[in-house]
N, C-alpha and C positions, 0 to 999 in steps of 0.2 A: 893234342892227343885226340886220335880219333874215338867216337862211341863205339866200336870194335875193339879196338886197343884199351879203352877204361872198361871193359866187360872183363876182356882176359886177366884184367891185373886186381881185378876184386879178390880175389882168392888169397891174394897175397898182401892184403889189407890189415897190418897189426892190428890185435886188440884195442889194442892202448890207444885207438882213435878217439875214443869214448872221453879219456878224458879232457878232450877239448871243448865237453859241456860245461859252460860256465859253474855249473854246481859244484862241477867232480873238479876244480881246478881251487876250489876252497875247502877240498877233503882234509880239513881241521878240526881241532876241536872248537872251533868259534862260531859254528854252529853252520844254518844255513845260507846261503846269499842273498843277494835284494834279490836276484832274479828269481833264487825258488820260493821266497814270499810272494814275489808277485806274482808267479805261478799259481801257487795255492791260493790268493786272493781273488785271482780271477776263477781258478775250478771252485772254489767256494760260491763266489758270489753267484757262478750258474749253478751249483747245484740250489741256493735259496730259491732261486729265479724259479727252478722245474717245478722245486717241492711245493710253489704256492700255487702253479698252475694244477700239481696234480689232485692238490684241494678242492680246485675250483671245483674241476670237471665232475664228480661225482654229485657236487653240492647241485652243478646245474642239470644235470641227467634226474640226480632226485626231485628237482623241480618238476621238472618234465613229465615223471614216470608214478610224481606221488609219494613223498615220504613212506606215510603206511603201507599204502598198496608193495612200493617197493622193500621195506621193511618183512613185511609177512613172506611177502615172494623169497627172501634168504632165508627166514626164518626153516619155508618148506623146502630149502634144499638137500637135497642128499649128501649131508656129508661123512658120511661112509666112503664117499667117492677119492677125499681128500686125499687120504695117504697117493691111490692110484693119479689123480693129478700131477702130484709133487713127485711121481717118480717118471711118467714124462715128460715134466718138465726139466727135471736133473738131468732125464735121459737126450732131451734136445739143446741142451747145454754142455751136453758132455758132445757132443755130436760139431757142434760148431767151434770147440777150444781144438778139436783133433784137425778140424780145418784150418785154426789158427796157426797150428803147431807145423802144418803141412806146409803154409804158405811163407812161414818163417824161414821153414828150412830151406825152400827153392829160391826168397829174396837173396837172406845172407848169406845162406851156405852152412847156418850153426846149428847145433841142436842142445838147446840148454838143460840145465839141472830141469827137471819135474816140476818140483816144487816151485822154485822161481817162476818159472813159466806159466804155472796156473797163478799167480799171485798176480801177474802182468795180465793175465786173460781179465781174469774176476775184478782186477781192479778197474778194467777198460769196460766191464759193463755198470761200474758206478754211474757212467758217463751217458747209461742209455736215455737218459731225460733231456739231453743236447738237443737242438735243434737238426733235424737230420741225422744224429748220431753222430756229430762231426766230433765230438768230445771221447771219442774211445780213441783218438789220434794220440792219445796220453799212454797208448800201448807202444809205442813207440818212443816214448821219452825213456818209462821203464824200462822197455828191454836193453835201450843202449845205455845206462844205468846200471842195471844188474848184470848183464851179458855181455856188454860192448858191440851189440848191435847197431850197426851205422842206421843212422837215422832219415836217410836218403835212400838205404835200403827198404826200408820196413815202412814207412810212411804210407806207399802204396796199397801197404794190404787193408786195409779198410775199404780205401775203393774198391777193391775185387770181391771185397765179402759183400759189399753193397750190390755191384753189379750181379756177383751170383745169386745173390738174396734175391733180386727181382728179378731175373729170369726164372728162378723158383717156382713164385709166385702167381708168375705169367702163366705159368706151365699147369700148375697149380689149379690156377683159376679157369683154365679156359674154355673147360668141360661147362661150367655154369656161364659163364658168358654166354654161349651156343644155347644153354637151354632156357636163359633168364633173361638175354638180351639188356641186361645191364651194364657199368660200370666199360663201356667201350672206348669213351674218350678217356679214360687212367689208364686202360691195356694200352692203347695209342700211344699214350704221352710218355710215360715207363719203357715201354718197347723201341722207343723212339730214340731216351735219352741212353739206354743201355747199349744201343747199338753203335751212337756217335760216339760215348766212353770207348767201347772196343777199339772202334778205329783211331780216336786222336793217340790214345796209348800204343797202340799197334804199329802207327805209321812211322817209320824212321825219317821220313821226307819233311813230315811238318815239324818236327822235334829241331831236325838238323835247318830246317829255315828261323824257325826261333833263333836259334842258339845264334847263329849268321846274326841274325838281329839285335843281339842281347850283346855282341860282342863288342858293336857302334861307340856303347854308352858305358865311359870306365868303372860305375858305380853296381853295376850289374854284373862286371865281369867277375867279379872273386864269387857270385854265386852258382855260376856256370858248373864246376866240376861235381858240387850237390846236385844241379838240377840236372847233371846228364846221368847221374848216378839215380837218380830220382826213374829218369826214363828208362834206361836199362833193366831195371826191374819190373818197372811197368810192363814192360816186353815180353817179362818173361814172364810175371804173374796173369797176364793176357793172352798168353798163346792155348793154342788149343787144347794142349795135353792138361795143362795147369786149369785151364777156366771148365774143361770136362769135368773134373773131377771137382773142382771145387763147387761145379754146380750142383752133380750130383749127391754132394754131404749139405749140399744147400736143401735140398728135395727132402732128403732123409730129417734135417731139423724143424723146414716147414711144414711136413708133413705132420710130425710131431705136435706142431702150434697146433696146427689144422686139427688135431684129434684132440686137444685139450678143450677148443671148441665147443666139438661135437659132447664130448663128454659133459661139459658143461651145461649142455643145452638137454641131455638125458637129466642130469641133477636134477634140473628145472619141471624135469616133466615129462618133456618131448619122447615117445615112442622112439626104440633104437632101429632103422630102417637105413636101407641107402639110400635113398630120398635125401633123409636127414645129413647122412653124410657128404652127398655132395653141397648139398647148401650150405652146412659148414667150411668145406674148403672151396667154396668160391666166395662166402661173405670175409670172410676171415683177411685172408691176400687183399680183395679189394680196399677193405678197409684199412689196412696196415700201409696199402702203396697209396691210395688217397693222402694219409695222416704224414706218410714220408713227403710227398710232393707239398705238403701245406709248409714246410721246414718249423713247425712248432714245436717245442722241447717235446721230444719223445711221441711225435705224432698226435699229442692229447689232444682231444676235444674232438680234433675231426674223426680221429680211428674211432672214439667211442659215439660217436655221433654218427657216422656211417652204421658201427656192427649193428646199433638201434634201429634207426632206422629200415637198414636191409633185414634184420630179424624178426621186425614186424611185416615186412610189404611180402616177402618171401617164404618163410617160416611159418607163416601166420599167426605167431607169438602176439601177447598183450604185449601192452605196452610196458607193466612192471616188469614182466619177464625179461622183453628184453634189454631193459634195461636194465636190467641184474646179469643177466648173461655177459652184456658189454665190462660191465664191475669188474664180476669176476676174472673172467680170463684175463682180464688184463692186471688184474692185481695179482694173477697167478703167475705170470710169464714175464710183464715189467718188475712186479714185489719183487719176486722171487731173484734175480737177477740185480737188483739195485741193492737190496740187503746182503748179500754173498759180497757186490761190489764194493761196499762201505768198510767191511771187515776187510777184504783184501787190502782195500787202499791203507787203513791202520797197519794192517801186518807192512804193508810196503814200506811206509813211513820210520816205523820202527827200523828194520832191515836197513836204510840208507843213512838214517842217523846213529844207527851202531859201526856202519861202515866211514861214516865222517870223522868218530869217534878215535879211529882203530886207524884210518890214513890208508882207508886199503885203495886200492885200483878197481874201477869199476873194468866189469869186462873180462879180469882175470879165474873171475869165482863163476861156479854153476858151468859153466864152460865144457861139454863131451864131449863134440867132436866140430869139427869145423869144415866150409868150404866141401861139403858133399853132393854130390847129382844135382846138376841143374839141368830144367828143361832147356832144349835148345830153342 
């Protein structure tokens, strides 16, 4: 079958695909399988991994910065400001699930229950302490779980939220790069790899010489019709109409970041100016595609070690400040997002073990409508 011919025929892809996850094929009372223990054993064991790195980092930034020094510096924050933090940061989470919901719809073709859907979002940001973020790939386990979202479908959309995230950023930053002459080998190296993603995903030449190649070797072969289903969507979540849009709700959530920032650093002190504002959204992106390129659980150490750094050489901040500024924001935007995604992943939990319970079919429930507008 041609990668033409498996495009047209996705649409007519039963639900019921779903249950050929090893989980959904023990929807018993007997509970779960080796494989989703050792699923959870390993998302566990990364979530311990993150949680001791995110300890570190503050411990060593307070070394850095001065326990007291940095102590009194929170002490004199503005928090008044709080409520308004927490409401653009809900608002730039709400901002990137409507992207999620977009790019779901243009892989599979479905558009699920609400509820469910946010429970798969929020659960896939438990996972932002992963290295790279490569742990929200767990949105994809749930959606074809609760949805019967093929998983060769949906796999890709992380890459496109990563690739718009950093063309974002680029976009973002660029204005302070021109005026700061900073961080140009991260513009470079980011711009570099976003560009090669487009096109390995884009090109149907290299996909179809893979595939030629994968066919040689018969133990590779039963993977083929995943990985051309893999590519196909890649296609289309890469193409112009799709990566336009997805980049601009990218602009709209990093913009968001970028003003919690600036906010942050008024809390602290700093006079509200566009001064201020641009150095915000050029320190902020640099440091976040810094911390992405290190692949350390959730960018820690380096993101907060960059926004320090640059917040003092640029901002002309002390050094508790900004090292309180680095704190915050980022316990505003990682917290806030790692706590909603703990709670989701319990609700999820519960959800799939009521459904093991009950022998239902994953795929049949939450289900609106199916196989709607795809880009070409």
């Amino acid at each position: 079958m041609t990668l033409s011919s498996r495009r047209a025929a996705v649409p007519q892809a039963p639900a019921q695909s779903a249950v050929s996850d090893p989980l959904q094929s023990q929807a018993t009372s007997r509970g779960p399988s080796a494989a989703g223990r050792r699923r959870a054993t390993a998302w566990g064991g990364g979530l311990v991994v993150s949680l001791l790195v995110a300890f570190a980092v503050p411990a060593a930034l307070g070394l850095y910065g001065d326990f007291r020094d940095v102590s009194a510096t929170l002490a004199g924050f503005q928090w008044n400001l709080m409520p308004v933090l927490l409401g653009v940061t809900a608002l730039n989470y709400l901002v990137r699930y409507l992207r999620w919901r977009k790019l779901l719809k243009l892989a599979s073709g479905r558009v699920p229950g609400l509820w469910d859907d946010l429970l798969v979002f929020f659960g896939g940001t438990a996972m932002i302490l992963t290295p790279g973020r490569l742990g929200e790939w767990v949105k994809s386990y749930y959606a074809q779980r609760l949805y019967g979202a093929p998983v060769a479908r949906t796999a890709p959309i992380p890459l496109a939220e990563r690739v718009s995230d950093s063309l974002a950023m680029l976009l973002l930053a660029s204005a302070g790069l021109l005026l700061f002459g900073w961080g140009a080998a991260v513009f470079a190296a980011v711009a570099g790899i976003a560009a090669a993603a487009i096109i390995v995903f884009r090109h149907r030449g290299l996909a179809s010489l893979l595939f030629r190649g994968l066919r040689r070797f018969p133990p590779a072969r039963r993977l083929l019709p995943s990985m051309e289903e893999f590519h196909e969507s890649s296609r289309l979540l890469f193409s112009m109409p799709a990566l336009s849009w997805a980049l601009g709700l990218g602009l709209m959530a990093w913009s968001l970041e970028c003003l919690t920032f600036f906010l942050v650093l008024v809390g602290l002190g700093r006079p509200v100016t566009w001064e201020l504002g641009v150095q915000a959204a050029f320190i902020f992106p640099i440091a976040t595609l810094a911390g992405s390129l290190s692949l350390m659980p959730g960018g820690m150490g380096v993101t907060e070690g960059g926004i320090t750094g640059m917040t003092q050489a640029i901002v002309g901040a002390s050094r508790s400040v900004a090292v309180a500024s680095a704190l915050l924001v980022r316990a505003m935007i990682l917290g806030f997002a790692f706590v909603l995604g703990l709670v989701a992943l319990a609700a999820l939990s519960r959800r799939l073990s009521a459904d093991r319970q009950q022998g239902r079919s994953a795929g049949r429930r939450s289900l609106l409508a199916t196989d709607r507008g795809r880009c070409p």
